[in-house]
C-alpha positions as CSV (number, residue, x, y, z in Angstrom):
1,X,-0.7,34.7,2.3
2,X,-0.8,37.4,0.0
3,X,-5.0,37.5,-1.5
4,X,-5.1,37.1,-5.2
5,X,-8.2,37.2,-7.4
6,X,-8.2,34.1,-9.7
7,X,-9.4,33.5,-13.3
8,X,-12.7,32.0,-13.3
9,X,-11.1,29.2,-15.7
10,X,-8.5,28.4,-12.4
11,X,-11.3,28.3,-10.3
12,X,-13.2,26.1,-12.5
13,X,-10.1,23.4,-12.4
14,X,-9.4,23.7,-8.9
15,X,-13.1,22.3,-8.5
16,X,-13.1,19.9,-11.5
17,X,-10.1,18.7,-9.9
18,X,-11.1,18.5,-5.7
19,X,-14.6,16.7,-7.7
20,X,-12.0,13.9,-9.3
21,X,-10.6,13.4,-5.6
22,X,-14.2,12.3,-4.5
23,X,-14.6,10.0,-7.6
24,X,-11.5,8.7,-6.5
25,X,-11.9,8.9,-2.9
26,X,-12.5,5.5,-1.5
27,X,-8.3,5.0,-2.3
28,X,-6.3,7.7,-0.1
29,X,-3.4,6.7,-2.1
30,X,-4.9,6.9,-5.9
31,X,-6.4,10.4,-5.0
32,X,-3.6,11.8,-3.9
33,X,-1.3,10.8,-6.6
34,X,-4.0,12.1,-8.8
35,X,-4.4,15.0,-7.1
36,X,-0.9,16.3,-6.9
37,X,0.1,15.3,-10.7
38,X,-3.1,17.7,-11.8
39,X,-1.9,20.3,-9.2
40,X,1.8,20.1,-10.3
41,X,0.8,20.9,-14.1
42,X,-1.5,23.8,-12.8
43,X,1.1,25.9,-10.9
44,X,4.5,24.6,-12.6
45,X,5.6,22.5,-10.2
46,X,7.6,19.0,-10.3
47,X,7.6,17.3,-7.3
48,X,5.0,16.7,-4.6
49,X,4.9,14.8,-1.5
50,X,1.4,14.9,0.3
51,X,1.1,13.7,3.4
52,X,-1.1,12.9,6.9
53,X,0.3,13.2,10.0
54,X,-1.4,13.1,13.4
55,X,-1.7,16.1,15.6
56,X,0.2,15.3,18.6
57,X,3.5,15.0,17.1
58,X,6.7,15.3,18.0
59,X,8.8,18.1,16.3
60,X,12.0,16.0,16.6
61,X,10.3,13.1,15.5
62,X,8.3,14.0,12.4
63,X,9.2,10.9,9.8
64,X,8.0,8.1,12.1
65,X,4.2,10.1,12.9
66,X,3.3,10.1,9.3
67,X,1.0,8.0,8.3
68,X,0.4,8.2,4.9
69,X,3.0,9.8,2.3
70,X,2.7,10.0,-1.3
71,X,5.3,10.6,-3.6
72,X,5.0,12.5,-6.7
73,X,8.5,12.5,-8.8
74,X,10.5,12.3,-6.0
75,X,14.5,11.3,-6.4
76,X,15.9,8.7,-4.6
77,X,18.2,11.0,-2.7
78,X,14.7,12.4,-1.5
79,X,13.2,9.3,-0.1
80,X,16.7,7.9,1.6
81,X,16.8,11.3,3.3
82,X,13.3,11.0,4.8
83,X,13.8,7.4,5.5
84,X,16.6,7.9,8.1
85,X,13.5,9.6,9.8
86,X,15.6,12.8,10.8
87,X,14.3,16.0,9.4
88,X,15.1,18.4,11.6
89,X,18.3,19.8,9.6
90,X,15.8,21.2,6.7
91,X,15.5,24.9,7.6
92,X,12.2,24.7,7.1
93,X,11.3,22.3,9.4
94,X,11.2,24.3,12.7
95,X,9.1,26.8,10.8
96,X,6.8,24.4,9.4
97,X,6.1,22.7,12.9
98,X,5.8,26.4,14.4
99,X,2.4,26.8,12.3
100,X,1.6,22.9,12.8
101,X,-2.4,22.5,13.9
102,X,-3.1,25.7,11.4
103,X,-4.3,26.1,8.0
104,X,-1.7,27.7,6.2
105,X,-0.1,27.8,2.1
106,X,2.9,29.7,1.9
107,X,6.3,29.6,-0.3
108,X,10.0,28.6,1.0
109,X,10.9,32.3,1.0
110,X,8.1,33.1,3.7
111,X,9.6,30.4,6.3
112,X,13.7,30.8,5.5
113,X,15.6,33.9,3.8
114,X,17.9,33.0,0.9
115,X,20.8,33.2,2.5
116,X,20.1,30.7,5.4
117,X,18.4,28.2,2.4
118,X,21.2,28.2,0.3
119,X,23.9,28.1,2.9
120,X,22.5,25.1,4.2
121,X,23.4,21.6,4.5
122,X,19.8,20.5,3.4
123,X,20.1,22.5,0.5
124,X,23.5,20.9,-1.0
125,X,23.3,17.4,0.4
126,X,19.6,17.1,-0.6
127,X,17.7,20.0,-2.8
128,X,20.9,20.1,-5.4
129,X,21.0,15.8,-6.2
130,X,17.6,16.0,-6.3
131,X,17.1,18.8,-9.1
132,X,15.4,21.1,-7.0
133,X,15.1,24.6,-5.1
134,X,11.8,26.4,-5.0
135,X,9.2,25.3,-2.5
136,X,5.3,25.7,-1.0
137,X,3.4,23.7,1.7
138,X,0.1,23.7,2.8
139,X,-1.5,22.1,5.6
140,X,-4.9,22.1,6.4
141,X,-5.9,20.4,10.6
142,X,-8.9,18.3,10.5
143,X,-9.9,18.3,14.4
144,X,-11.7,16.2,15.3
145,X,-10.2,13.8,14.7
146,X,-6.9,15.5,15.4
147,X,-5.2,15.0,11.7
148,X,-3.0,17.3,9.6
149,X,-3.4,17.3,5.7
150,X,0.0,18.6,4.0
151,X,0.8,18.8,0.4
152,X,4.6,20.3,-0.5
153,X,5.6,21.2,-3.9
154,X,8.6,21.9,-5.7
155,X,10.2,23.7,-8.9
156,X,13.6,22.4,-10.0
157,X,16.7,24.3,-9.8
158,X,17.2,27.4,-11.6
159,X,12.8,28.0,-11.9
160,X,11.1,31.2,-10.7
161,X,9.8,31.2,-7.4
162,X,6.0,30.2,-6.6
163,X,3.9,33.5,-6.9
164,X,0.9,34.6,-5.4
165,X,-1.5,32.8,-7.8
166,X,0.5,29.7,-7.6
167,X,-0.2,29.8,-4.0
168,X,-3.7,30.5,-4.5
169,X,-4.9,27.9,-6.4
170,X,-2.7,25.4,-3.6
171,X,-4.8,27.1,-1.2
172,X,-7.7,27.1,-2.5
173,X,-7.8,23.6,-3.8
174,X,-6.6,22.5,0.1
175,X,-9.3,24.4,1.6
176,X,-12.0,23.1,-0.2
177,X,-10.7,19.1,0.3
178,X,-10.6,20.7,4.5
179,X,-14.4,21.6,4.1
180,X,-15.5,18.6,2.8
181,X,-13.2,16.9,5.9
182,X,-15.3,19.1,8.3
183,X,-18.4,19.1,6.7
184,X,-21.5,17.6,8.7
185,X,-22.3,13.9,8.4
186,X,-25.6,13.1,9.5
187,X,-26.1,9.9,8.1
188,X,-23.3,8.9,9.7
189,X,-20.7,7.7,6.9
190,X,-18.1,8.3,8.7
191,X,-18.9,6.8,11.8
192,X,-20.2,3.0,10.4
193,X,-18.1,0.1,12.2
194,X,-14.9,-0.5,10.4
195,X,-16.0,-3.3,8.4
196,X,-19.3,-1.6,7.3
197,X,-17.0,1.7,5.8
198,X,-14.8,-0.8,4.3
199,X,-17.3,-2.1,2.4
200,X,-18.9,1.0,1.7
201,X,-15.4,2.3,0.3
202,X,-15.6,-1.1,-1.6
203,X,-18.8,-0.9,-3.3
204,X,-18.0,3.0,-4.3
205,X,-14.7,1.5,-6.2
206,X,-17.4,-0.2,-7.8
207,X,-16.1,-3.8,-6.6
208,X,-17.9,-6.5,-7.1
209,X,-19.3,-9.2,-4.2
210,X,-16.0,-11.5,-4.6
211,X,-14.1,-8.5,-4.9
212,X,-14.9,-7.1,-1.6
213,X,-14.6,-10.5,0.2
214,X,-10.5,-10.4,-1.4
215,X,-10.1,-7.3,-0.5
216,X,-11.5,-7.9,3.0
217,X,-10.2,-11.2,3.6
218,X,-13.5,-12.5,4.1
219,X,-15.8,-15.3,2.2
220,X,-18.4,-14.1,-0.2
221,X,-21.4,-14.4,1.9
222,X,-19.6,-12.5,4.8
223,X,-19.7,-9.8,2.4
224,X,-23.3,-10.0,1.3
225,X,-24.0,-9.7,5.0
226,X,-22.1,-6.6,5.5
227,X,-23.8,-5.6,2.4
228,X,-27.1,-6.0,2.7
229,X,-26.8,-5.0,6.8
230,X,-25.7,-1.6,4.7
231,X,-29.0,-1.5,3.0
232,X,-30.8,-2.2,5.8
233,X,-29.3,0.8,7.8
234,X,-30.3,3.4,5.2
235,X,-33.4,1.9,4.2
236,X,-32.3,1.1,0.4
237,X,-33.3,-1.7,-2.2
238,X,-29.2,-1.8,-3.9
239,X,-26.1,0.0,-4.9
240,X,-27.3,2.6,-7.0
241,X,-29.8,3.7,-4.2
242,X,-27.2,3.9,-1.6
243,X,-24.4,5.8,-4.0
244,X,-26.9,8.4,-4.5
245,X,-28.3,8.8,-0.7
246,X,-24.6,9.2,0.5
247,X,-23.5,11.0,-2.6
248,X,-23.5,14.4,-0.2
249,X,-21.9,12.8,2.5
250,X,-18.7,11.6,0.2
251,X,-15.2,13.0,0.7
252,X,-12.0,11.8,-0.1
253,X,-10.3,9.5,2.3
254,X,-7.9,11.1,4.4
255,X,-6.1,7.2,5.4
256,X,-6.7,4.1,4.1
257,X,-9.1,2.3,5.7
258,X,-6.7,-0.5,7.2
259,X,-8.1,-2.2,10.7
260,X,-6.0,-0.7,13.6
261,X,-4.7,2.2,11.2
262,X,-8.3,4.1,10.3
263,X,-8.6,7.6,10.3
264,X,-11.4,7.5,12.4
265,X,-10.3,4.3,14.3
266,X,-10.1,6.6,17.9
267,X,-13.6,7.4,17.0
268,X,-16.7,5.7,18.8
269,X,-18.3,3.6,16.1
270,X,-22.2,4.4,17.1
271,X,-25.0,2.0,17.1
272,X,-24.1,-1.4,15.7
């Protein structure tokens, strides 16, 4: 990737924007969606998929590894080709996996010439019904806990190919949601049991008591319990005391935080 100097307004948005994602960071979904719509109007694009996939994966076998996608504008001829769970005739797939575990942001023409691109099968059966040509993926490797962040974006048929600043920001904003991934957690947010973070990614949506016990599946004074155990642990009188003491240890979540599918579900879950 080619280095370009940005304009302090850019810079500015990238971090208004990656400061959103934490507001909105308790839903990995709503982020993202977030996320990529601002990103999209700040380097021209008009589709984005972002996505999490773990780091063992198979390269013949990427659709049924991810586990999370988000859609941004994507056609219907876009989703029934990923569905069939077969990616491997995009010529940018092998190219893509040859960097996987890596921190990288580059354009289409950086992975595949244009003569390969456009002679392809991808490119007619897919990239043409869909309305679009131009590409750039990012990916940013989060280990541990062995996860891959990606974020591709598109510019419809007949646009200008992503420049160097267009990559830049993508970068850049990537990078900075990969520190805050990797970033130290010494009070240990990341590490509460499962139902403890859920309630904690609860009660930063700004939920209510019966709220959290819907959304958890358990009664009202089951969630008072995980709630107030929460207090006890860091030593706080309510909500607005414990927002603040975790404010620096907030991120936005990589998965949703589903029991048997948590992004740090392999982890060991410390005292209880």
């Amino acid at each position: 990737m080619r280095h370009v100097l940005l304009e302090q307004d850019e810079v500015t948005a990238v971090y208004h924007l990656v400061h959103e994602a934490c507001e909105l960071g308790a839903d990995a979904q709503g982020w993202r969606a977030h996320f990529q719509a601002t990103l999209l109007s700040m380097v021209n694009g008009s589709t984005a998929v972002g996505y999490v996939m773990r780091l063992r994966t198979d390269p013949a076998a990427i659709a049924p590894t991810v586990e999370l996608a988000v859609d941004t504008n994507t056609s219907e001829v876009w989703k029934g080709y990923v569905a069939r769970g077969d990616l491997t005739d995009n010529p940018q797939t092998p190219h893509i996996m040859g960097r996987f575990g890596t921190d990288f942001t580059c354009t289409r023409q950086e992975l595949v010439d244009d003569a390969t691109w456009y002679g392809s099968d991808f490119y007619s059966r897919v990239c043409v019904p869909s309305g679009w040509d131009q590409c750039m993926h990012s990916q940013v490797c989060i280990d541990p806990p062995g996860i891959v962040n990606g974020i591709g974006i598109t510019r419809p048929l007949g646009a200008e190919p992503f420049g160097p600043r267009e990559v830049a920001i993508v970068h850049l904003a990537h990078q900075e949601l990969a520190h805050l991934w990797r970033k130290p957690d010494p009070l240990g947010v990341n590490m509460l049991p499962t139902r403890l973070r859920q309630t904690l990614h609860c009660i930063r949506r700004g939920l209510s008591r019966k709220e959290i016990a819907q959304q958890l599946g358990v009664s009202p004074h089951t969630a008072h319990l995980h709630e107030k155990t929460l207090f006890t642990r860091y030593g706080v009188a309510g909500r607005t005391e414990l927002m603040a003491l975790i404010a620096s240890s907030i991120s936005p979540t990589l998965l949703p935080l589903k029991q048997g599918n948590d992004f740090f579900e392999d982890q060991p879950e410390g005292g209880q």
